[in-house]
C-alpha positions as a LaTeX table, in Angstrom:
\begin{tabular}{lrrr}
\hline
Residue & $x$ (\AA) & $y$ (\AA) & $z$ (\AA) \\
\hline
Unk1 & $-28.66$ & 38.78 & 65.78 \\
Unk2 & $-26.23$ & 40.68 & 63.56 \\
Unk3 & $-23.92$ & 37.32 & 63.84 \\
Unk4 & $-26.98$ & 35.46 & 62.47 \\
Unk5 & $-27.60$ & 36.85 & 59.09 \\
Unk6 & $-23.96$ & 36.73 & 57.95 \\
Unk7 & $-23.50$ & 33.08 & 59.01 \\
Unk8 & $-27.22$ & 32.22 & 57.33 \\
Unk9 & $-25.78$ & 34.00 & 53.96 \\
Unk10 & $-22.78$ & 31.39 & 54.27 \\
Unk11 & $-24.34$ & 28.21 & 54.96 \\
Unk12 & $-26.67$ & 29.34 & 51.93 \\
Unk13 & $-23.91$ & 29.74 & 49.82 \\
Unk14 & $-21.92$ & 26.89 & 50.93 \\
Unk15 & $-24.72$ & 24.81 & 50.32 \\
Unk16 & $-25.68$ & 26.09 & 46.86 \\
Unk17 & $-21.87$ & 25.65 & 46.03 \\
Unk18 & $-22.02$ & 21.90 & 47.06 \\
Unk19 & $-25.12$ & 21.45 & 44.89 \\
Unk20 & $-23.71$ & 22.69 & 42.33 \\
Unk21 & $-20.52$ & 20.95 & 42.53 \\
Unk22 & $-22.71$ & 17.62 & 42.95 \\
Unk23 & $-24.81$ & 18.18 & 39.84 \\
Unk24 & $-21.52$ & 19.13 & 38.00 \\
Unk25 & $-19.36$ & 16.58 & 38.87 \\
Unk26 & $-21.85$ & 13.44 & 38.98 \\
Unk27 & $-22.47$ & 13.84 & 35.56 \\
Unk28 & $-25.01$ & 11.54 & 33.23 \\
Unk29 & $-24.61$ & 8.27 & 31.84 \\
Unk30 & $-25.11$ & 7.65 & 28.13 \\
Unk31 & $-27.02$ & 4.81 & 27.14 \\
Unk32 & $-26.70$ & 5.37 & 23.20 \\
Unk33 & $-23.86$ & 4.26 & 21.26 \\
Unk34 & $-22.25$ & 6.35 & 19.28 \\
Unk35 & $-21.50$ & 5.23 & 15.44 \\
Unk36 & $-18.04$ & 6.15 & 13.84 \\
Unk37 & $-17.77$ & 6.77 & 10.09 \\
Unk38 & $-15.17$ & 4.12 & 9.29 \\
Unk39 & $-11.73$ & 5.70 & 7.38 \\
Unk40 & $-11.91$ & 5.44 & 3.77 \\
Unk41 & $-9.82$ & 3.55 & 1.98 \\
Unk42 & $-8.26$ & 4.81 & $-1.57$ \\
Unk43 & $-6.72$ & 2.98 & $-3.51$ \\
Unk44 & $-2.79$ & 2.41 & $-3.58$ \\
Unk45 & $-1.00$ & 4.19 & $-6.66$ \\
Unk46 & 2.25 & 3.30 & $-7.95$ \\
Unk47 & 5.30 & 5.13 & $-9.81$ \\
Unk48 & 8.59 & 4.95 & $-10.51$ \\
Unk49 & 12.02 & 6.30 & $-8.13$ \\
Unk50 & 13.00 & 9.31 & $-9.73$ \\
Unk51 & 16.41 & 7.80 & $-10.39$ \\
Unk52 & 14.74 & 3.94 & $-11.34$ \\
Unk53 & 17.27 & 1.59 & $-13.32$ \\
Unk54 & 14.29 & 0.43 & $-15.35$ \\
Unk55 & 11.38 & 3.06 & $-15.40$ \\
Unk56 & 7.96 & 2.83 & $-16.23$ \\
Unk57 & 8.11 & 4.58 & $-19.31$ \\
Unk58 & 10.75 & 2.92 & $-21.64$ \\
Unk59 & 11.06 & $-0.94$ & $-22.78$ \\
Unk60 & 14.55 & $-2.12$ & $-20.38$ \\
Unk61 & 17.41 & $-3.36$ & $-22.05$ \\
Unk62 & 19.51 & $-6.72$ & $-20.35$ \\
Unk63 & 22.58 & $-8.51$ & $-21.59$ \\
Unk64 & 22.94 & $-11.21$ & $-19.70$ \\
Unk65 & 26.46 & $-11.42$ & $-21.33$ \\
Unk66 & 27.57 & $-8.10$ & $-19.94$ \\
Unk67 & 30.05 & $-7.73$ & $-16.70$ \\
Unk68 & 27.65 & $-6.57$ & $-14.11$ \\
Unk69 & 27.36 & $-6.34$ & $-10.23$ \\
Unk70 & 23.58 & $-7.65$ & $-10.70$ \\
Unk71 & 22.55 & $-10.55$ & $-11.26$ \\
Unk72 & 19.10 & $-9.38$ & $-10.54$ \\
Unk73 & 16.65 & $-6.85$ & $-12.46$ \\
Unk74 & 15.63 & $-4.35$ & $-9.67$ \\
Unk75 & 11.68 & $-2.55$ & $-9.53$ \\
Unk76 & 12.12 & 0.55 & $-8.47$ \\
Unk77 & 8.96 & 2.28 & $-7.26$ \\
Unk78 & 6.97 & 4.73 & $-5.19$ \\
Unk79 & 3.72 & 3.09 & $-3.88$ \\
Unk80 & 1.72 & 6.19 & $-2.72$ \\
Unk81 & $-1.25$ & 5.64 & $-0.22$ \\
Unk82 & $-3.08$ & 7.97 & 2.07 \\
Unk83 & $-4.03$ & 5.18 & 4.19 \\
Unk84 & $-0.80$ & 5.58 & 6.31 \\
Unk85 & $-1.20$ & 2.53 & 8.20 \\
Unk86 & $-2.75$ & $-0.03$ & 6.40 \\
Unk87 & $-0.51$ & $-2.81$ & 5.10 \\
Unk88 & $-0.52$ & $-3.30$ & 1.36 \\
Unk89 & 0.02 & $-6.79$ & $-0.52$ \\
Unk90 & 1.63 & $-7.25$ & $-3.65$ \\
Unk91 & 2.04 & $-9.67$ & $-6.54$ \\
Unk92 & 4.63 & $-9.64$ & $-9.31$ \\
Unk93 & 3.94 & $-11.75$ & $-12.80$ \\
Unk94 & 6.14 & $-12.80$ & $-15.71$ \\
Unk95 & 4.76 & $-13.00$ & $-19.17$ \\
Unk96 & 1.20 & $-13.72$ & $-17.99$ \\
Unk97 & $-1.21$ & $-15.61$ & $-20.43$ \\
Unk98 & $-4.21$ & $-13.60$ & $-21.47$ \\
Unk99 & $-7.36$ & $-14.75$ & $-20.10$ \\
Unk100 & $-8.33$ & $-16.80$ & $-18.69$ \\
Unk101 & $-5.58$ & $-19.06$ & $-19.03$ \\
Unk102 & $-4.08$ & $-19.45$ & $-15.44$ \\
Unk103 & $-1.30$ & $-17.41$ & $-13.91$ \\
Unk104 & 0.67 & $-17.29$ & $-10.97$ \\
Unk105 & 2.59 & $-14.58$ & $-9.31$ \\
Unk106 & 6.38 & $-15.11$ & $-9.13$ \\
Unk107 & 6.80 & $-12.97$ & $-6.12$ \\
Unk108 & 4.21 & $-11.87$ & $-3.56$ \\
Unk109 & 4.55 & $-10.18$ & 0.06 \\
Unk110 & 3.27 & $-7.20$ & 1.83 \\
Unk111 & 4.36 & $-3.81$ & 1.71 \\
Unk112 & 4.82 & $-2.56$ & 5.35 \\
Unk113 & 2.95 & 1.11 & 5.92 \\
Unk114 & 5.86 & 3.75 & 6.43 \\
Unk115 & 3.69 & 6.00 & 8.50 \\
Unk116 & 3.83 & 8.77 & 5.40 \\
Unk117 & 2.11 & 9.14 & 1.56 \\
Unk118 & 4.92 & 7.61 & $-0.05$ \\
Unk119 & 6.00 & 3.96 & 0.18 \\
Unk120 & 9.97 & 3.63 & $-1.53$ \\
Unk121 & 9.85 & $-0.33$ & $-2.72$ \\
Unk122 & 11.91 & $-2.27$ & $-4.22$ \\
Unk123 & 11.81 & $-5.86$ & $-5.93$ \\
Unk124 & 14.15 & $-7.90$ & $-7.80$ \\
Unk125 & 13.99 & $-10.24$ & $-10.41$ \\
Unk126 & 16.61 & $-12.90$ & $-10.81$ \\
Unk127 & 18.06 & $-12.80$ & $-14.28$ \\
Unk128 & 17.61 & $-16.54$ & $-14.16$ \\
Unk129 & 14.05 & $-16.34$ & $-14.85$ \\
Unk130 & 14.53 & $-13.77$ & $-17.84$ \\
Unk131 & 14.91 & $-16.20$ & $-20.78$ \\
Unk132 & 16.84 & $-14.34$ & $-23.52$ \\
Unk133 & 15.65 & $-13.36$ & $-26.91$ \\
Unk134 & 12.55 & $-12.25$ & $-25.64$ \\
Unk135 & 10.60 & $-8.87$ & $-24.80$ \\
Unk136 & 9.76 & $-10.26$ & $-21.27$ \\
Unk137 & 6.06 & $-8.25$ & $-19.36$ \\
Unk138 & 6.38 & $-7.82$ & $-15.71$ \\
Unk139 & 3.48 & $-6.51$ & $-13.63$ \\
Unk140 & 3.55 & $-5.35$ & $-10.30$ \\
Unk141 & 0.05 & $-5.63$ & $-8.74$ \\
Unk142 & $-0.58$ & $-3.85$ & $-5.37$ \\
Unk143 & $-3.82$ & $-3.99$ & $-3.41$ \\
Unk144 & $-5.30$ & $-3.52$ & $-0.36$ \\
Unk145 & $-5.60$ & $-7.36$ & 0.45 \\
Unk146 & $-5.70$ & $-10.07$ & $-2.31$ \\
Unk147 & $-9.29$ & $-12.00$ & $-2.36$ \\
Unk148 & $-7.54$ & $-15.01$ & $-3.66$ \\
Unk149 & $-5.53$ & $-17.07$ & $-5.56$ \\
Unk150 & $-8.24$ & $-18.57$ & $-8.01$ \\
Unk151 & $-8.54$ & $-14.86$ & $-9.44$ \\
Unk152 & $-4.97$ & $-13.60$ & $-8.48$ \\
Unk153 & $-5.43$ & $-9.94$ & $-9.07$ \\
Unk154 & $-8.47$ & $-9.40$ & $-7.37$ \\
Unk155 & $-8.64$ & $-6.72$ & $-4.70$ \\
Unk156 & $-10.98$ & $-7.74$ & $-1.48$ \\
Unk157 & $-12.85$ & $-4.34$ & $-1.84$ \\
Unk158 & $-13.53$ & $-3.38$ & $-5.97$ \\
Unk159 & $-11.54$ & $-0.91$ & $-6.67$ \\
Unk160 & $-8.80$ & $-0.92$ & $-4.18$ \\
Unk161 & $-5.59$ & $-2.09$ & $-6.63$ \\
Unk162 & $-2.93$ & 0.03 & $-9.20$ \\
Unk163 & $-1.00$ & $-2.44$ & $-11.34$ \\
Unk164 & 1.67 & $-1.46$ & $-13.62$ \\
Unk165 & 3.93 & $-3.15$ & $-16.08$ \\
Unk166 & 7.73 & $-3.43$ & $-17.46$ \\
Unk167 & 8.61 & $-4.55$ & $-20.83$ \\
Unk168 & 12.46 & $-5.37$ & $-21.04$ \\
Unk169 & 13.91 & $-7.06$ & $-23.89$ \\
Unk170 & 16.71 & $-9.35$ & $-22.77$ \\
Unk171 & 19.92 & $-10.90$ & $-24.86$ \\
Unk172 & 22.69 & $-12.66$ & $-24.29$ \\
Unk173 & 26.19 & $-14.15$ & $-27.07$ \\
Unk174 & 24.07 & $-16.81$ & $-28.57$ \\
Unk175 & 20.85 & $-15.37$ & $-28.61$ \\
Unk176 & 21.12 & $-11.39$ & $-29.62$ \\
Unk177 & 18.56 & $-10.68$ & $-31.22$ \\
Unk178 & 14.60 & $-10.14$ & $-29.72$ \\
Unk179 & 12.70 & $-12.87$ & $-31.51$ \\
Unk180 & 9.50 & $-12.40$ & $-29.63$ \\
Unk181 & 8.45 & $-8.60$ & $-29.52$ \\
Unk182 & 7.53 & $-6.39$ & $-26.74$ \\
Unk183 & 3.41 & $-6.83$ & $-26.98$ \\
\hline
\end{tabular}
């Protein structure tokens, strides 16, 4: 009788154990769906490379006379974006009309995510477009996605664009003097 109790005590435990392993391990099956928060998205800001050959902040200077390695004006910039992995667009325009005349970019593309904050872009601008004697405005538009190209700058989502803007005053021999002013 002794043996009795001891192996009763086991089978109770051994059975409780497999009960409880049951109940544990079957788990439950959730019929609700669950509902993420989609990621925010901030705007795109852009500034100029430290070291830029035409920054932000001062009206450019081009003689299209002088000995040079370029024959291209380069944009050199710093697109910032906490959205790491979204793809950005961009659009570049020459001397735009007010509005609502028409415009049209003279360079657009994407701007690849680089997996950080900052972006390091650069664009060029073939001297060949830069008619001297002028103050020539260049703007760099950068957005999230363009909505179209019957309003060119337009951001799909309000909001979600930086644009900024060169003035460079270009000369060459026969023309060196800036008849039309930076405005």
């Amino acid at each position: 009788m002794s043996f009795a109790f001891p192996l009763l005590r086991m089978l109770f435990f051994a059975s409780g154990a497999a009960l409880s392993a049951c109940a544990l391990l079957g788990g439950c099956i959730a019929t609700d769906t669950i509902e993420f928060e989609p990621d925010e998205n901030f705007p795109p800001s852009i500034v100029s490379q430290p070291n830029a050959d035409f920054p932000l902040n001062a009206i450019g200077q081009i003689n299209k006379d002088d000995p040079a390695d370029r024959v291209e004006m380069p944009l050199q910039v710093i697109v910032r974006d906490p959205n790491f992995d979204q793809t950005l667009e961009y659009r570049i325009f020459l001397d735009s009309p007010p509005p609502p005349a028409s415009e049209f970019p003279i360079l657009s593309g994407d701007i690849d995510s680089s997996g950080s904050l900052e972006r390091d872009s650069e664009f060029a601008i073939p001297y060949e477009l830069l008619a001297p004697g002028i103050c020539h405005k260049i703007e760099l538009v950068v957005v999230g996605q363009f909505l179209n190209f019957v309003e060119p700058r337009r951001p799909v989502e309000p909001g979600d664009v930086d644009e900024v803007t060169w003035w460079v005053e270009v000369v060459d021999d026969d023309n060196p003097v800036i008849v039309q002013e930076c405005r």
